[in-house]
PDB file with SEQRES, HELIX, SHEET and CRYST1 records, atoms N, CA, C and O in Angstrom:
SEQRES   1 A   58  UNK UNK UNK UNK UNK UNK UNK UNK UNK UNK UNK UNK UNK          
SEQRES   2 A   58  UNK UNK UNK UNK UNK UNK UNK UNK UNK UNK UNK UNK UNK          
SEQRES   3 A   58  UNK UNK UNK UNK UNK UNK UNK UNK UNK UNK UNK UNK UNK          
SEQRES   4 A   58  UNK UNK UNK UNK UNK UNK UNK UNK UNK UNK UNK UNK UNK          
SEQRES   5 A   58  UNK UNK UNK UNK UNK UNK                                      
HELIX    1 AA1 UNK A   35  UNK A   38  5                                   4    
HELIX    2 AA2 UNK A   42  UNK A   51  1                                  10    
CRYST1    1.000    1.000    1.000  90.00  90.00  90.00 P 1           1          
ATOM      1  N   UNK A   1       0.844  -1.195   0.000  1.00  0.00           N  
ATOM      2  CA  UNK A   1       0.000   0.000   0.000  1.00  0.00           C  
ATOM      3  C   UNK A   1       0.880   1.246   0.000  1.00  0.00           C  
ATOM      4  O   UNK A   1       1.741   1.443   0.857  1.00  0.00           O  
ATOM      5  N   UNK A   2       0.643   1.989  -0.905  1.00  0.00           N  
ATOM      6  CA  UNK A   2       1.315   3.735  -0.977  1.00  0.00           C  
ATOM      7  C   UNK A   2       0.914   4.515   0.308  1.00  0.00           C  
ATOM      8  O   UNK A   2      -0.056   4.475   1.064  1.00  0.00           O  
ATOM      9  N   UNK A   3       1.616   4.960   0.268  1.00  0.00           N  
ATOM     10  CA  UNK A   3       1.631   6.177   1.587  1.00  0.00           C  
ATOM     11  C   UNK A   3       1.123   7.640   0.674  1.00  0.00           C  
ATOM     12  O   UNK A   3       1.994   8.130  -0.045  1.00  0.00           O  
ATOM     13  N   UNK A   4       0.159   8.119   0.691  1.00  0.00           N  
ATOM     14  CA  UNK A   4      -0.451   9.386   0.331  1.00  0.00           C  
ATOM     15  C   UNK A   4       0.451  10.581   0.415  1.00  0.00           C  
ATOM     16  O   UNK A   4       0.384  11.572  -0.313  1.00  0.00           O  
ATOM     17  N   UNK A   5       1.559  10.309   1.682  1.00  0.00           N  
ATOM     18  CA  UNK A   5       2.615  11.458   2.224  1.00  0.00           C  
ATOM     19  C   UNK A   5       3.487  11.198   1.536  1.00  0.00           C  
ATOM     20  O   UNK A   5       4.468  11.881   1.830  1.00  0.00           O  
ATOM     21  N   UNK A   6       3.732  10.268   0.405  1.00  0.00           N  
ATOM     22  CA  UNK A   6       5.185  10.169  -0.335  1.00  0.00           C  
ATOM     23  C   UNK A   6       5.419  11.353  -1.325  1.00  0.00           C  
ATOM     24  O   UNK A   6       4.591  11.987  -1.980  1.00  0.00           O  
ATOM     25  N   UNK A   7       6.509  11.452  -1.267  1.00  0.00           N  
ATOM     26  CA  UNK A   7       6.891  13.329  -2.304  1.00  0.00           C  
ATOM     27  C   UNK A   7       6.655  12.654  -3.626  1.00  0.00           C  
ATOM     28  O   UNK A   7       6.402  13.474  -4.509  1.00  0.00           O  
ATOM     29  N   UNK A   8       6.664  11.256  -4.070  1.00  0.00           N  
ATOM     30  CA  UNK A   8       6.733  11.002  -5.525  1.00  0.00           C  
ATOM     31  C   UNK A   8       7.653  10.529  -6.163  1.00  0.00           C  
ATOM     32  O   UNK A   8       7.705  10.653  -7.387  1.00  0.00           O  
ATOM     33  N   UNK A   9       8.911   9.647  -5.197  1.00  0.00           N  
ATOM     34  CA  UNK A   9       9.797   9.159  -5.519  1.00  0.00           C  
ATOM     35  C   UNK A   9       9.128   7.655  -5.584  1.00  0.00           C  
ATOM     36  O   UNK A   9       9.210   7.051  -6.653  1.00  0.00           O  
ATOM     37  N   UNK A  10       8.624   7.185  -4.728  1.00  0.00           N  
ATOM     38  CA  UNK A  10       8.112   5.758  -4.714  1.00  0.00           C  
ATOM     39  C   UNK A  10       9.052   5.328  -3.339  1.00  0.00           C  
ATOM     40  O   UNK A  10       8.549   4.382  -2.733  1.00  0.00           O  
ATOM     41  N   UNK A  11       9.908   5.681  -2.936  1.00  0.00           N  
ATOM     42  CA  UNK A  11      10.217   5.290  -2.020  1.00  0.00           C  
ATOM     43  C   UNK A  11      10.633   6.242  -0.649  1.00  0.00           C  
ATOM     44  O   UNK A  11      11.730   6.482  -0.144  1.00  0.00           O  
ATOM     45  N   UNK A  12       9.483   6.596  -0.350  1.00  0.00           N  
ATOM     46  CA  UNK A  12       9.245   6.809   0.898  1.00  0.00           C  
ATOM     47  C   UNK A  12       9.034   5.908   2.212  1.00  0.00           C  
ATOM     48  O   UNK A  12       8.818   4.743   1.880  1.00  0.00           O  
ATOM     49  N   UNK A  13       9.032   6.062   3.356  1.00  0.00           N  
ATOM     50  CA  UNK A  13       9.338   4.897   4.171  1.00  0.00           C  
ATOM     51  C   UNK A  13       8.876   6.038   5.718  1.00  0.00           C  
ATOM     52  O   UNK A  13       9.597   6.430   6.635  1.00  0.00           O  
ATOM     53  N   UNK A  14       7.880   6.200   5.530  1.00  0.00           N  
ATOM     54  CA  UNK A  14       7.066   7.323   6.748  1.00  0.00           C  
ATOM     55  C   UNK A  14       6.806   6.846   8.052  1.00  0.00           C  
ATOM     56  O   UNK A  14       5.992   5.942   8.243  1.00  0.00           O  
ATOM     57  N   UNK A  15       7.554   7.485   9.125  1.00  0.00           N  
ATOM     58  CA  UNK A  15       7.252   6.677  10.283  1.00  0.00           C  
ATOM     59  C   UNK A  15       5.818   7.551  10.900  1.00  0.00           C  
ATOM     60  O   UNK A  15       5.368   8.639  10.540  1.00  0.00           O  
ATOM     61  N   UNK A  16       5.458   6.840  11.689  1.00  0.00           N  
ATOM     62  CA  UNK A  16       4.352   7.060  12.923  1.00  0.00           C  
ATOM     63  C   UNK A  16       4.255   8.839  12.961  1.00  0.00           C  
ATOM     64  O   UNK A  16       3.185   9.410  12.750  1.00  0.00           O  
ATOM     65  N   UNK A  17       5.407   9.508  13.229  1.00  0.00           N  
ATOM     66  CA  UNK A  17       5.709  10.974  13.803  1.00  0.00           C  
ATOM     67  C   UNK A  17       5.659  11.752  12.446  1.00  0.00           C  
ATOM     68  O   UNK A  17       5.538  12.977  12.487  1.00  0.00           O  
ATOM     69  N   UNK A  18       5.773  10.907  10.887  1.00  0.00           N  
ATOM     70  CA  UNK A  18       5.739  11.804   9.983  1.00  0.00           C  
ATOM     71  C   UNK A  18       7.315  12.246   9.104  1.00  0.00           C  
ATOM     72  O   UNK A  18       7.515  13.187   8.335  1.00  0.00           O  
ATOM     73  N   UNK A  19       8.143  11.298   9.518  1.00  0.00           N  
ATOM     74  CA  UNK A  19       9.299  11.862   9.159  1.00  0.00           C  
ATOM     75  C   UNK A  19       9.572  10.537   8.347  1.00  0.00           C  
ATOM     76  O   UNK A  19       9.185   9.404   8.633  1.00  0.00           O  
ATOM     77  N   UNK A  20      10.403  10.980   7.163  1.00  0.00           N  
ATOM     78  CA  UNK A  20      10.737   9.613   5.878  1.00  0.00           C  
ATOM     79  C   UNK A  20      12.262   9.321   6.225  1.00  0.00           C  
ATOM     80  O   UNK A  20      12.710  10.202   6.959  1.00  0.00           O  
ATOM     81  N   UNK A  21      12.862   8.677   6.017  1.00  0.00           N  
ATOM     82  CA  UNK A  21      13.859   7.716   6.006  1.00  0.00           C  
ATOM     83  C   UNK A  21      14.956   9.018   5.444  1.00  0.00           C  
ATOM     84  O   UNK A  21      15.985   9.211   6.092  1.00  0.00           O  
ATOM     85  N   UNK A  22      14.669   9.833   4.268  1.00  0.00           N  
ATOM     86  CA  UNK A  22      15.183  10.577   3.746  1.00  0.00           C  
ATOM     87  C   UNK A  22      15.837  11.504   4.441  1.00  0.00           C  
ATOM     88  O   UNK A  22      17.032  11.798   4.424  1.00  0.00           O  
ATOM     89  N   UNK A  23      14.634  12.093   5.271  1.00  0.00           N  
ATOM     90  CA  UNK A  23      15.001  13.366   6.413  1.00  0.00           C  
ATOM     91  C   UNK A  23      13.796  14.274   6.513  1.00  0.00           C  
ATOM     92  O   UNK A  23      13.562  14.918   7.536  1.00  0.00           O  
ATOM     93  N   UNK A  24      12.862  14.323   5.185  1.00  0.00           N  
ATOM     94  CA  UNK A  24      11.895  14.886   5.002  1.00  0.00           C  
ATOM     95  C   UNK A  24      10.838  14.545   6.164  1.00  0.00           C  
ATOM     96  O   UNK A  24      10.805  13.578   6.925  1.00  0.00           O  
ATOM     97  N   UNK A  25      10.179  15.402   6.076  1.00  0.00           N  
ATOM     98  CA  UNK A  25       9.089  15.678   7.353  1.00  0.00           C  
ATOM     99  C   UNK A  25       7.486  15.771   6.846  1.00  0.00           C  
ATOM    100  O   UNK A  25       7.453  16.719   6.061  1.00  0.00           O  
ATOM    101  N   UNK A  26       6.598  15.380   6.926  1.00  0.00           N  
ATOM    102  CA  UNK A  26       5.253  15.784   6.886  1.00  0.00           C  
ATOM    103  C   UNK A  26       5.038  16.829   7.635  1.00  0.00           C  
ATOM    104  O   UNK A  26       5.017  16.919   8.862  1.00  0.00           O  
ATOM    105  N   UNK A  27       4.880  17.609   6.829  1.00  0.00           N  
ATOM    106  CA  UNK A  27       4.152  19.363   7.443  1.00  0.00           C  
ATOM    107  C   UNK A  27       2.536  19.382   7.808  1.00  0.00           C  
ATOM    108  O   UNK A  27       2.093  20.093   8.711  1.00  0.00           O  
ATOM    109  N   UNK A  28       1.632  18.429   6.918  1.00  0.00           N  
ATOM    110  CA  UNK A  28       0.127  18.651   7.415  1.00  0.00           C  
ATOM    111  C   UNK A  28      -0.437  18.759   5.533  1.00  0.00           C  
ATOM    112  O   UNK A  28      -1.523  18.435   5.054  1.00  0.00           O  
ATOM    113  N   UNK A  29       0.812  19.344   4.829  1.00  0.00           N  
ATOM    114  CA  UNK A  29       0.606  19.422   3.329  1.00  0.00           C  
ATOM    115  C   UNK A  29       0.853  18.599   2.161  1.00  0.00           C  
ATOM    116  O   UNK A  29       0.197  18.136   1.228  1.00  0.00           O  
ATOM    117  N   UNK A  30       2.336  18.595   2.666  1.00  0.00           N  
ATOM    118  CA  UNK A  30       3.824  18.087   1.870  1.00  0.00           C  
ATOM    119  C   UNK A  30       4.711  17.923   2.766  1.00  0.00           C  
ATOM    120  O   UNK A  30       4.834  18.460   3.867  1.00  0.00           O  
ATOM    121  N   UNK A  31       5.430  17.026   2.154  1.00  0.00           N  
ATOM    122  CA  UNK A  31       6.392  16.278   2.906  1.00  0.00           C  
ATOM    123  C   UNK A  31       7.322  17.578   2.209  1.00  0.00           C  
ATOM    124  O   UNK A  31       7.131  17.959   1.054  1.00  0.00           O  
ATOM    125  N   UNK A  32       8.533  18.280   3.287  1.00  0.00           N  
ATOM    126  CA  UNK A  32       9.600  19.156   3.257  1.00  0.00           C  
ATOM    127  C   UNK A  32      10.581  18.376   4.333  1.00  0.00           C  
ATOM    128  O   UNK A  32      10.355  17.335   4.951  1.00  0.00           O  
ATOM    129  N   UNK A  33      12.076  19.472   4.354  1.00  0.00           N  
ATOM    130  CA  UNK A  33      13.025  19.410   4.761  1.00  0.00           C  
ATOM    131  C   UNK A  33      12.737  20.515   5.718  1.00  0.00           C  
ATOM    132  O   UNK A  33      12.564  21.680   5.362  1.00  0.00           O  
ATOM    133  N   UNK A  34      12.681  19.964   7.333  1.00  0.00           N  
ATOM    134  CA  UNK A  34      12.248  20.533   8.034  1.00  0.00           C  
ATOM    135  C   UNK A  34      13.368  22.006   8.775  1.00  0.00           C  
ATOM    136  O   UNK A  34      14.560  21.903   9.064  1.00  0.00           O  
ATOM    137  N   UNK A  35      12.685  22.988   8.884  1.00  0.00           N  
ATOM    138  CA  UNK A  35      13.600  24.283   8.926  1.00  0.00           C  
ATOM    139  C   UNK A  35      14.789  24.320  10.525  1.00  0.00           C  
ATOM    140  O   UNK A  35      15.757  25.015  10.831  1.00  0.00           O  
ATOM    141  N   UNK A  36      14.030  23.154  11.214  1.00  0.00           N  
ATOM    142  CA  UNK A  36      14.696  23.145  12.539  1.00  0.00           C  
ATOM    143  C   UNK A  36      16.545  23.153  11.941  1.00  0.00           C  
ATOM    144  O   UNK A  36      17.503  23.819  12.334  1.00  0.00           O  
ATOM    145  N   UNK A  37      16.413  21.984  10.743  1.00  0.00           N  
ATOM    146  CA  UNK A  37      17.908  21.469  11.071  1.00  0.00           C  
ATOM    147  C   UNK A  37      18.935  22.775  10.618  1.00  0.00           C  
ATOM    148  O   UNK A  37      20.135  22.706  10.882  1.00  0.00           O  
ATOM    149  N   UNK A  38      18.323  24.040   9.873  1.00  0.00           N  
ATOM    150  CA  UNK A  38      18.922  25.192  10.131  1.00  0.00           C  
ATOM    151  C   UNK A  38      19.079  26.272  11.171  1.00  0.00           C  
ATOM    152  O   UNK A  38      19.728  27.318  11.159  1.00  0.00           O  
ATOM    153  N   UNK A  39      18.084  25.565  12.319  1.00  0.00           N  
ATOM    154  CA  UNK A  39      17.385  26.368  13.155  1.00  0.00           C  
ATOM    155  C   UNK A  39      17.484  27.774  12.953  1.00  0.00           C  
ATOM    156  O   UNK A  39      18.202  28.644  13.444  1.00  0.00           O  
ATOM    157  N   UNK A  40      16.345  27.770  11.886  1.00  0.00           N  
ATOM    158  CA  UNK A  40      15.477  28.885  11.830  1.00  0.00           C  
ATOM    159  C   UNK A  40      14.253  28.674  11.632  1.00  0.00           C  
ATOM    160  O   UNK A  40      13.984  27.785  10.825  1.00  0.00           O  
ATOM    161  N   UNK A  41      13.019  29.483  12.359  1.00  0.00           N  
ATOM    162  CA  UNK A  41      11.629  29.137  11.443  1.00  0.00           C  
ATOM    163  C   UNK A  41      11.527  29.699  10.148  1.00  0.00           C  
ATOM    164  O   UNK A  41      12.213  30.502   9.516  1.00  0.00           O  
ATOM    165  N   UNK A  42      10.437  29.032   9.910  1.00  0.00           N  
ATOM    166  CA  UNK A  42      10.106  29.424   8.598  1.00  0.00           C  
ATOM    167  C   UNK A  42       9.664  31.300   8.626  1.00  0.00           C  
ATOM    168  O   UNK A  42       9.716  31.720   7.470  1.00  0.00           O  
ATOM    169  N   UNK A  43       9.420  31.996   9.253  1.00  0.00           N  
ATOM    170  CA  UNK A  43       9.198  33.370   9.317  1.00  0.00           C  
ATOM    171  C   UNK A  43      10.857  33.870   9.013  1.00  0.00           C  
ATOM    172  O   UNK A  43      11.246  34.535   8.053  1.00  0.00           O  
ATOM    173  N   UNK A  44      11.782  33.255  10.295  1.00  0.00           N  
ATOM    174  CA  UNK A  44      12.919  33.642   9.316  1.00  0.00           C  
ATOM    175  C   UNK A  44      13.684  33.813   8.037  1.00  0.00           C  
ATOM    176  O   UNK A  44      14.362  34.641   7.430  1.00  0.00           O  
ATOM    177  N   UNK A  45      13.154  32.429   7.937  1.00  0.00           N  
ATOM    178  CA  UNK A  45      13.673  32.337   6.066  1.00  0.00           C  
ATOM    179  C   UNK A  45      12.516  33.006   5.170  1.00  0.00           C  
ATOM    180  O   UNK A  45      13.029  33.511   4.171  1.00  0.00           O  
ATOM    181  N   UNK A  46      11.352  33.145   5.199  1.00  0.00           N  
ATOM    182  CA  UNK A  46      10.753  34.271   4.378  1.00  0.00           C  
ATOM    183  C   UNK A  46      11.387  35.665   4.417  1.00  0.00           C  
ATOM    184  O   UNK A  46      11.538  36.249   3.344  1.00  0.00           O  
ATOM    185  N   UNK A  47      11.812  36.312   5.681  1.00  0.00           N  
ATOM    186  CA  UNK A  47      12.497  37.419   5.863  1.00  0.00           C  
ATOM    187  C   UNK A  47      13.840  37.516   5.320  1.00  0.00           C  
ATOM    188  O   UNK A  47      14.344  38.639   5.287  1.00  0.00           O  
ATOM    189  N   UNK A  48      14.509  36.514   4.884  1.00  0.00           N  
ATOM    190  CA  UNK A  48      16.068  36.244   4.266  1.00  0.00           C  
ATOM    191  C   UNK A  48      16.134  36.063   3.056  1.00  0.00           C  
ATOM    192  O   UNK A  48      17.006  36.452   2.279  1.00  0.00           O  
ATOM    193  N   UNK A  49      15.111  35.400   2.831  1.00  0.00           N  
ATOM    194  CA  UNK A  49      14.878  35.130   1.042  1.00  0.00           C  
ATOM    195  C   UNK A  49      14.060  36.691   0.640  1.00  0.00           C  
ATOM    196  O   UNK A  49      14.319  37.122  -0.483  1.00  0.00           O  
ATOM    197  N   UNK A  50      13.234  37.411   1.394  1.00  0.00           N  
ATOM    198  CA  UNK A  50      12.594  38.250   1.042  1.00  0.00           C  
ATOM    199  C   UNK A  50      14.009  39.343   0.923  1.00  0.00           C  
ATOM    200  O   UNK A  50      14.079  39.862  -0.191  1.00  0.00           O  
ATOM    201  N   UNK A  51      15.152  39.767   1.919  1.00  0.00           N  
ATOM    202  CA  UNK A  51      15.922  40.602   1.660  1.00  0.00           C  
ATOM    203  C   UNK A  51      17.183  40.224   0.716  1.00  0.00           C  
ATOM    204  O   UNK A  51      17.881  41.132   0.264  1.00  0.00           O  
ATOM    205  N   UNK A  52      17.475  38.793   0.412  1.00  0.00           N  
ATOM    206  CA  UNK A  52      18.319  38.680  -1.102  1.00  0.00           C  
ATOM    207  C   UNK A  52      17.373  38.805  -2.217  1.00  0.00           C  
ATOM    208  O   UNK A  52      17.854  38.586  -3.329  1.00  0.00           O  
ATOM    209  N   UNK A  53      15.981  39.147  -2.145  1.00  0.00           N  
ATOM    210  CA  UNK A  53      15.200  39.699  -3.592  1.00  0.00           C  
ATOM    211  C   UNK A  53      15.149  41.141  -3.310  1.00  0.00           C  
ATOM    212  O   UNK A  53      14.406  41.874  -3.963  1.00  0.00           O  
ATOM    213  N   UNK A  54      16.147  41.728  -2.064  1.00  0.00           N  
ATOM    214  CA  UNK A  54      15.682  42.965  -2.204  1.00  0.00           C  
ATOM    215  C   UNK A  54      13.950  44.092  -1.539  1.00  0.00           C  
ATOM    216  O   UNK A  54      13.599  45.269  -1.618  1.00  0.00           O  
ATOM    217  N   UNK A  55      13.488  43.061  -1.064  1.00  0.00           N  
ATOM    218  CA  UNK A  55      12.262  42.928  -0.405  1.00  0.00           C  
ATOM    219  C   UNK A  55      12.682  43.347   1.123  1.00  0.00           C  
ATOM    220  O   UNK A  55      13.637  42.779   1.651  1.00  0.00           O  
ATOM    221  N   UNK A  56      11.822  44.520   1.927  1.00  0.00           N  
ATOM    222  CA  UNK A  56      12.057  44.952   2.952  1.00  0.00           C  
ATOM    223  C   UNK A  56      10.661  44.915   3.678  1.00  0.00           C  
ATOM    224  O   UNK A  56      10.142  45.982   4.008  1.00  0.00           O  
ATOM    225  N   UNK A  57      10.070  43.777   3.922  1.00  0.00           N  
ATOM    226  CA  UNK A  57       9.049  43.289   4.401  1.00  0.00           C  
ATOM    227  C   UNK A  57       9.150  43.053   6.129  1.00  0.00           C  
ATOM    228  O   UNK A  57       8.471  42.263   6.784  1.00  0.00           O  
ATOM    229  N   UNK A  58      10.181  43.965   6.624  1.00  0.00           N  
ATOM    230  CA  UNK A  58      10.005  43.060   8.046  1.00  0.00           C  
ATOM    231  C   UNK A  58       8.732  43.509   8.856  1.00  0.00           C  
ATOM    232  O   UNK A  58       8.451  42.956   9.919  1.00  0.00           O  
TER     233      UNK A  58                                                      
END                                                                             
């Protein structure tokens, strides 16, 4: 049986908590690369990617 949470490789391998074998994480959407292991949230990195486009959104 397929796992619904697989990104589309075919081999996903999803435990209980949501996290794949890979490193990827179930968010509630899509499976991502969760922002902890940079520790930053995701508000941070919108604000970082927003000021290398030049974007002064804080």
């Amino acid at each position: 049986m397929e796992d619904a949470r697989c990104c589309g490789t075919g081999t996903c391998i999803i435990n209980a908590d949501g996290e794949c074998w890979c490193g990827q994480r179930w968010n509630g959407t899509h499976m991502c690369f969760p922002d902890t292991l940079l520790g930053k949230t995701t508000d941070d990195n919108a604000k970082t990617a927003g000021a290398a486009l030049g974007d002064d959104h804080s």
